[in-house]
N, C-alpha and C positions, 0 to 999 in steps of 0.2 A: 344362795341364801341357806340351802339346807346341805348339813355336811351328805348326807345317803341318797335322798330321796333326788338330789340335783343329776344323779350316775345313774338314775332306774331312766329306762326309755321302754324295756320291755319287761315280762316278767321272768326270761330269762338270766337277767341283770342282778335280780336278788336270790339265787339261789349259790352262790359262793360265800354268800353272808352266814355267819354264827349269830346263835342264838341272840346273843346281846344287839349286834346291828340289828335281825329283826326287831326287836324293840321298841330303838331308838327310831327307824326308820316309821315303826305303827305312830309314835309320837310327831314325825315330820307329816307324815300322814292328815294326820288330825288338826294339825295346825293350818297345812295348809286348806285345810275343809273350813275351820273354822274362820281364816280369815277370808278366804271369796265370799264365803258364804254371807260375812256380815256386809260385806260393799253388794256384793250379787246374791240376792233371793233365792234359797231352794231347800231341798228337804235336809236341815240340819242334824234331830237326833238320831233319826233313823241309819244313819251313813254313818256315824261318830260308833254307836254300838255295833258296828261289822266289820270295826278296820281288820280286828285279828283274823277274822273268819277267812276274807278272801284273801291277806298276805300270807295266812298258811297256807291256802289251794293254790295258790300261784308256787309257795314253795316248793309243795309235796308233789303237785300233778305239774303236768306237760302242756300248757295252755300256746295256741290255740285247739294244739291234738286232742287233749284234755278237754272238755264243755263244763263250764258252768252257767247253771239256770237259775236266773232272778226268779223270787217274786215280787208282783209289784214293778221295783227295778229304783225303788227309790233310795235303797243303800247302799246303792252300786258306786258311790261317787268314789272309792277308794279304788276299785277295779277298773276303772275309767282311767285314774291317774298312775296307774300301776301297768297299762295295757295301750301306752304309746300318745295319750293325751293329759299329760301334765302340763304343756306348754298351752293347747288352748279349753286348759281347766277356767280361766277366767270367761272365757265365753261362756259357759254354762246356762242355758235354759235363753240365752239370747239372739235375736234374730243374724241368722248364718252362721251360730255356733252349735256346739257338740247338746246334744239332749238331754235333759234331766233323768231321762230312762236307758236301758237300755236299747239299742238298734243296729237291727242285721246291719242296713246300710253304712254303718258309722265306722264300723270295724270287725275283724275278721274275728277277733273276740267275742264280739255279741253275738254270742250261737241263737240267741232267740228275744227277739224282742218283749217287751212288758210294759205294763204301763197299771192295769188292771190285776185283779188279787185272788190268788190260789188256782196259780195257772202253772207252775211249776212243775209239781210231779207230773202230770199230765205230758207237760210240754219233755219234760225230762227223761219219761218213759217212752214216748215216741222216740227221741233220738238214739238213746240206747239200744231198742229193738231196731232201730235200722241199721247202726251200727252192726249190728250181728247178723242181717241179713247179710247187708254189703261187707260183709267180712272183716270190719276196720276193728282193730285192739284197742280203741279209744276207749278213756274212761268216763263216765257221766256223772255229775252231782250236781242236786237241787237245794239252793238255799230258800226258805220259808221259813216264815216270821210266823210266834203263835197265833199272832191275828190275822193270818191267812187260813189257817187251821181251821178254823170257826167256816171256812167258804164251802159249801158241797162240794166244789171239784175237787176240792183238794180231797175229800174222803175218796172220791171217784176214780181217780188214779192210786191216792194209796189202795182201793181196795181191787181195783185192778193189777199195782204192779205184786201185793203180796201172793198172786198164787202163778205169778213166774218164775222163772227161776234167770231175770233180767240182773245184769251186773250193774244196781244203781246204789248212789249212793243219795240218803236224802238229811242235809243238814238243819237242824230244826233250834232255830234263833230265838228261843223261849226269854222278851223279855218284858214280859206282862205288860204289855201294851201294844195297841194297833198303833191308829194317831191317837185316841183315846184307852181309857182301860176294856182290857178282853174282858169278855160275856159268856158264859154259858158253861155244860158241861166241860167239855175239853179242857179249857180256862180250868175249870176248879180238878181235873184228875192232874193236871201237870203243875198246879201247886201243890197237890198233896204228892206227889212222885216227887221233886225238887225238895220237898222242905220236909217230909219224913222223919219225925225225928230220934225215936230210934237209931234207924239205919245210921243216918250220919255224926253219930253218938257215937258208935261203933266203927265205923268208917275213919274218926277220926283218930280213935285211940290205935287202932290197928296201925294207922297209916304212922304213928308216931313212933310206937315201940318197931316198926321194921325200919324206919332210916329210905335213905335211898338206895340202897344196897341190892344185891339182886336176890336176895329173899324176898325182897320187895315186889322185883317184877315176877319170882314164881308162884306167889300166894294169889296175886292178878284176879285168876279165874278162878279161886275159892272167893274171895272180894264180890264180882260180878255176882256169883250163886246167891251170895248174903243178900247182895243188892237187892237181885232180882224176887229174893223171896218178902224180903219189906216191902218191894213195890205192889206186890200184889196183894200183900196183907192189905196195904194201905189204900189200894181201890184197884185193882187190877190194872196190866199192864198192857192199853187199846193196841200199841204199835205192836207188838206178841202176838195177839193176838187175829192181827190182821196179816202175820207170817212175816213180820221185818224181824231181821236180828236185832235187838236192839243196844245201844253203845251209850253210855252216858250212865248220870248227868254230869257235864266236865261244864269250866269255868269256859266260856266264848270268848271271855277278855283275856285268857292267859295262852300266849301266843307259844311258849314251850307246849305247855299242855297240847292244844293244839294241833303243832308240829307233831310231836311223840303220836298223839291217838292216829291221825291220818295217815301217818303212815305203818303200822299196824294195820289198819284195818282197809287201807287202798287197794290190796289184791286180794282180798276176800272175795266170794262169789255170790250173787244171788241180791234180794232187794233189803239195804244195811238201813239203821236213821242213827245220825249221831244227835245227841240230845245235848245242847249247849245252853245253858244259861248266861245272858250277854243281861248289861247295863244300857239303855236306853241312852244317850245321851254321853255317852262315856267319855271321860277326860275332860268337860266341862261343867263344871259346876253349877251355872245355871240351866244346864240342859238337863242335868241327872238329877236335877232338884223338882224340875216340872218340864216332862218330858213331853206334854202336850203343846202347850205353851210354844216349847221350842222344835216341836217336828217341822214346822215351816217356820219361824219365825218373821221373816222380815228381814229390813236390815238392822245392825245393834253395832255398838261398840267389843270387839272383841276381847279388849281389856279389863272392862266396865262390867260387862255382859249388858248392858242398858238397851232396850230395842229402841229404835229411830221409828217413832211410829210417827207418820205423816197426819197434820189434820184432817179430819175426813170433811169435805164439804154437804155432805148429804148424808141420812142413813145410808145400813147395806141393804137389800134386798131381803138375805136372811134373816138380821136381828128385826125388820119388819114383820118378818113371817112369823118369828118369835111370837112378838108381841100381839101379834093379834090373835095368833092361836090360845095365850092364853087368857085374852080379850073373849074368846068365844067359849075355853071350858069354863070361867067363870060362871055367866050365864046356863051352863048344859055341862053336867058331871057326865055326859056319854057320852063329851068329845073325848079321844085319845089322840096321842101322838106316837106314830113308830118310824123308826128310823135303823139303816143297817150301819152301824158305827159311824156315821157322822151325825153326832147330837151337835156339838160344838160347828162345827164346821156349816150345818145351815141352821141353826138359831135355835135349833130345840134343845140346848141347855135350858135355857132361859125359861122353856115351860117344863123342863126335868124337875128342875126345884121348884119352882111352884105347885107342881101336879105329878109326885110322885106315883103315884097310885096309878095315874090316868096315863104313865111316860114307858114305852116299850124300847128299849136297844137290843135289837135279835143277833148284836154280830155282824162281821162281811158276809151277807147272805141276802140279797137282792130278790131271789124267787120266796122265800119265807116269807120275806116283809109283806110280799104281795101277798101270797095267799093265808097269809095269815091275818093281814087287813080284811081278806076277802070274809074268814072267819068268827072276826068281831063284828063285821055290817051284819050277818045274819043275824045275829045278840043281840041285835039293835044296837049297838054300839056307834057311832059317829065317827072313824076314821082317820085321820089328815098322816098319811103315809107319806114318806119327804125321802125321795134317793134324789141323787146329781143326778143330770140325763142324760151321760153317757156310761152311768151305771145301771142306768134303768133296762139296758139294752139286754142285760142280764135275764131279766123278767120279764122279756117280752110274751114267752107262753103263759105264765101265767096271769099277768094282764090277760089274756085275751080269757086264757079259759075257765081260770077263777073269777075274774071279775066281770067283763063286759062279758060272757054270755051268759054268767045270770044274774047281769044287769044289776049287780050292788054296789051300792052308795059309797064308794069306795073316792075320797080323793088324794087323786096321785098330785103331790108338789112336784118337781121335776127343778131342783136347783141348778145352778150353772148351766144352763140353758145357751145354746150360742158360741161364742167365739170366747175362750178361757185362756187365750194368751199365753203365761211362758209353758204351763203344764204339756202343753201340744194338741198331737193328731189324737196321743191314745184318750185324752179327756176333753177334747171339742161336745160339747154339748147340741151339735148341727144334725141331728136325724133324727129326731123325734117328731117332728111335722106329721115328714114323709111315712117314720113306722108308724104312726095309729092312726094318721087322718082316713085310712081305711079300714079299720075296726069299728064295726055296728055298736052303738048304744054309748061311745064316746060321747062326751061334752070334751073340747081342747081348745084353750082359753091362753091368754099371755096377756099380760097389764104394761101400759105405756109407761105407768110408775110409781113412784110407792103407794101414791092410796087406791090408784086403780089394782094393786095387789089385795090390797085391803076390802075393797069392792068384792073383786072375785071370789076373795076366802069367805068371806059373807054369803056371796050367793051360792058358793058349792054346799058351803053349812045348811040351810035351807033348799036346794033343790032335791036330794032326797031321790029324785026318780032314776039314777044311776051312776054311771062311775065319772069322774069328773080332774081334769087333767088340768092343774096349773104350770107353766113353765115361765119360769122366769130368770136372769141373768146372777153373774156372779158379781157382787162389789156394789158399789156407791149406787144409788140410784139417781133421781133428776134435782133433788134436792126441794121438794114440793113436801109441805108442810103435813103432814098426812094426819100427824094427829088432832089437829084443830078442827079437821074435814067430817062431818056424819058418813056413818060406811052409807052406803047405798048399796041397794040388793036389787044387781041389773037382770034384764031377760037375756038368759043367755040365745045368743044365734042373731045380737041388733049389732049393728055395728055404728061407731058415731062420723060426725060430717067434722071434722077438724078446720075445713077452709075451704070455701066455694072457689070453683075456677073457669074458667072457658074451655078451654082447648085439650089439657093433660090432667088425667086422674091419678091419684099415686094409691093406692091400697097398700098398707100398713099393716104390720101387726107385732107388737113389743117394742122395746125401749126403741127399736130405732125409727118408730114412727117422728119424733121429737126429731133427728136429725134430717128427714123428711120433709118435716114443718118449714125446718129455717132455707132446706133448700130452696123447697117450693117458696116464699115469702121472696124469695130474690126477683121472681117474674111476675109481678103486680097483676097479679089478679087472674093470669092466664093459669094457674097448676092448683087444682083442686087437692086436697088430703084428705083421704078416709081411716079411721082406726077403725081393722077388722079384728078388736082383740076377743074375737071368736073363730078361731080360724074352722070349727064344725061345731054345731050347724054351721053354716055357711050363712050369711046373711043376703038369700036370693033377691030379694025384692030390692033391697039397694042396690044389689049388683047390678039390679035393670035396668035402673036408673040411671046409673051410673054409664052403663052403653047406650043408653040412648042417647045422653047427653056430649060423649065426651069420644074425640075421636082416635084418644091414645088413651092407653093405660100404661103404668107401672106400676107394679110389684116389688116391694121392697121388704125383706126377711130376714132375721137374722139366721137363718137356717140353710139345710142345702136346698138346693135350686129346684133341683128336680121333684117334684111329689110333694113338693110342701105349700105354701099361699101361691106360688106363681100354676104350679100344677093346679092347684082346684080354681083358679081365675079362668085360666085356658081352656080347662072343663066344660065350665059354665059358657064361656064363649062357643064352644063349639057346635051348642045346641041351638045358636041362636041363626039365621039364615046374614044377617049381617054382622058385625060387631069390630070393634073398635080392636086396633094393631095392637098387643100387647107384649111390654119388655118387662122380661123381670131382673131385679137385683138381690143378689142374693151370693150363698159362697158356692163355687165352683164345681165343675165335677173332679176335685184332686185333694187328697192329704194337707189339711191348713196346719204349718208347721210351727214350730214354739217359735214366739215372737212377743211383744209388750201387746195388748188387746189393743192395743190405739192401730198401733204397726198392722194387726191382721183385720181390722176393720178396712183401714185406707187400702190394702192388699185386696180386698174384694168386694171395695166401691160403696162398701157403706157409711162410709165419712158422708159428710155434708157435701163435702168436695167430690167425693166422686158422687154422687147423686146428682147433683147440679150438671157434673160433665154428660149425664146421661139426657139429663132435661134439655141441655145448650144443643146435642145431639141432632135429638127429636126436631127441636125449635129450627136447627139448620137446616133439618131438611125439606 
């Protein structure tokens, strides 16, 4: 199908190419990104704007001797297809195919796994300094996107690697945008460095009257002076100043350019940053139009560019959250909402624009959100802080030590919550239970479904007495009418009786109590259902009940197993001198790997069907 890209199997395959085949080859590239991508789901712009970046490192360096470091790992789908898996590129992000990220496991290429954001230099600086212990001549470079830049780590290791004197190189994908638009200082020095306009005034007339000629390439390093002295007119220059040499700003998309820089500056010594400005989106026109929109898209017509969006049978979970959050600033100008660059992605666009004023986006910065939540509780301010929850993982100290120990009114949403399907291991939302069901002055709450979400955010608004933790799932909810429903503002630490039974009690807690229900309903009247959509407090007095009554327990969690509802069940039982056998269901002690959420549900028995097999179990024996 493709005249070049059909002959690549390694990356040693395209370095006999001239200029022009690289090209054509970034164009086969792209295509074939763009058409999986529109049958099979994954991160579209993001990949599109990095073809050039990794088909030059693969040119210029010696891969696998060579390392290159994601960040993220979500625009790696070009270096995936360039590094021996172009044949099972269609499996991409599909159960027993190749990963949306990168992974040691997958191949000798993937020098370091990613998933998660502005872990690069870091990661990239360690392998360089080991290199030099262990004596290896390998080269190192870190690819980071502006919107990692915005992450503490990422300042952590640049401010680490600039006072070694480490042979790294660090390439920096400046293309104004995370999955949304970049925030904050950094964002605004590296638009005024890029868009200068002087300098590139000058830049340009220079570069016209020399031609291509090699007065061209001797004026070079008077060019750079010039540069460098606008840049710091223009707001000073952080990567200089942090002791990187620094190279740029060059065109990311032009794959000459590129080639030519990298190799110049490949056997330089010491910690280098090339500064790249790339297109979000690049070579599709509906991508580079709205590059939000199309960092995951869905599926689409690749002709058309039209997305196949499926009807949704239920709201999501997030545009729920949305809406009730500005359901409640309505009511109370000292609700805010903060979020680390997912406003869209868990529903707080929706109160951005209605509540400008009242809407915080701090950037990829996970520990900020929190203690900068923690900041406005003092103010009296009202809170409702919203990370994914396996970004929250990010924040775990300061959870503890901004918030819950001086007990401010802080509520953490915790989106994607559970089993997140094709994204993987690195964004399973399954350890949030276990990390704060042991942290003092918690409330940690999960809703069966959209208006028990709506419930909860009411009663976090009004509790007041400390930090309060919602978790809740990614996507469609149960399809319950929520907004017809009065919120209700429950006690937290009750849990409800869903179905009386004889024999088997199921304890519950989040959406998949609902698949619970139906199990239990199979066995007339023998398997009781409890929703503990409190998973702390702990709701003791029904638990006691509930042992005295009932001679089996389960435990069913969309969480891991260990330390989350089935641990604090066994807890409680073990204070008791008799009590009831308890099994729990829940996910595994192993890595739940990219799969459809249907597929990694049934994989660790939280389907209806495997809950039943558990009950049929019990009942045989």
């Amino acid at each position: 199908m493709y005249e070049i890209l059909d002959k690549i199997n390694t990356p040693s395959d395209i370095k006999s190419l001239d200029l022009n085949e690289l090209k054509q080859l970034c164009k086969e590239i792209r295509d074939m990104i763009i058409r999986n991508c529109a049958e099979n789901p994954g991160h579209l712009a993001s990949s599109l704007g990095a073809v050039e970046q990794i088909v030059a490192f693969h040119y210029v360096y010696d891969s696998p001797k060579d390392k290159l470091v994601f960040d993220v790992g979500h625009q790696a789908y070009a270096h995936k297809i360039l590094t021996g898996r172009r044949e099972a590129f269609a499996t991409l992000r599909k159960q027993g195919g190749i990963s949306g990220f990168p992974k040691r496991s997958e191949s000798e290429y993937d020098c370091f796994g990613a998933g998660h954001s502005s872990t690069s230099v870091s990661a990239a600086l360690g392998i360089a300094e080991g290199a030099r212990i262990t004596g290896s001549d390998e080269k190192v470079a870190a690819i980071i996107g502006d919107g990692a830049m915005t992450g503490g780590l990422a300042f952590e290791g640049l401010n680490n690697a600039g006072i070694s004197d480490t042979d790294l190189l660090v390439i920096l994908n400046d293309n104004n945008q995370s999955i949304e638009g970049n925030v904050g200082g950094l964002h605004k020095h590296l638009l005024r460095l890029t868009t200068s306009g002087a300098y590139n005034i000058i830049k340009a007339k220079v570069w016209k009257l020399l031609g291509d000629g090699n007065l061209r390439d001797s004026i070079q390093r008077w060019v750079q002076s010039l540069k460098s002295w606008f840049v710091k007119k223009s707001g000073g220059d952080i990567f200089e100043s942090l002791d990187f040499r620094y190279f740029g700003p060059i065109d990311g998309n032009d794959i000459e350019a590129l080639v030519k820089t990298l190799r110049k500056i490949k056997d330089l010594r010491g910690p280098r940053i090339l500064h790249c400005i790339t297109v979000k989106g690049k070579g599709y026109a509906a991508a580079e139009a709205d590059p939000v929109t199309w960092h995951a898209p869905g599926r689409f017509d690749p002709e058309s560019g039209e997305l196949r969006k499926s009807p949704r049978k239920a709201d999501r979970y997030q545009d729920v959250f949305g809406e009730v959050l500005c359901e409640l600033a309505e009511a109370d100008n000292k609700v805010v909402g903060i979020t680390p660059a997912m406003a869209k992605g868990c529903g707080m666009d929706i109160f951005a624009k209605r509540f400008p004023s009242q809407f915080f986006d701090v950037g990829i910065a996970e520990e900020h959100a929190a203690t900068f939540s923690a900041g406005l509780a003092v103010s009296g301010a009202k809170p409702f802080c919203n990370i994914y929850s396996s970004f929250s993982q990010r924040a775990y100290d300061q959870i503890i030590h901004d918030i819950a120990l001086q007990n401010l009114p802080v509520v953490l949403c915790f989106d994607r919550a559970g089993l997140v399907g094709e994204d993987g291991a690195t964004h399973q939302g399954l350890y949030d239970l276990a990390a704060y069901r042991s942290i003092p002055n918690l409330v940690i709450s999960s809703p069966r479904d959209e208006a028990q979400l709506r419930n909860l955010m009411h009663t976090a608004y009004h509790y007041g007495k400390g930090p309060f933790i919602i978790r809740y799932p990614r996507g469609e909810g149960q399809g319950v009418d929520w907004r017809s429903c009065e919120a209700v503002t429950l006690t937290p630490g009750k849990a409800e009786t869903l179905l009386e039974g004889s024999q088997v009690a199921i304890i519950s807690c989040g959406p998949v109590g609902n698949a619970a229900l139906e199990a239990a309903s199979r066995h007339q009247g023998r398997v009781g259902v409890y929703d503990f959509s409190f998973i702390k407090p702990l709701d003791t007095e029904k638990l006691e009940e509930i042992c005295s009554r009932y001679k089996y327990i389960v435990t069913v969690e969309d969480g891991c197993l260990k330390g989350g509802l089935y641990g604090a069940v066994c807890e409680y039982c073990a204070t008791r001198s008799s009590s009831p056998s308890v099994t729990g269901i829940g996910v595994p002690d192993r890595f739940i790997q990219h799969a459809s959420a249907a597929q990694q549900w049934r994989e660790c028995g939280l389907d209806v069907e495997g809950i039943d097999k558990v009950l049929q179990k019990i009942f045989g024996n």
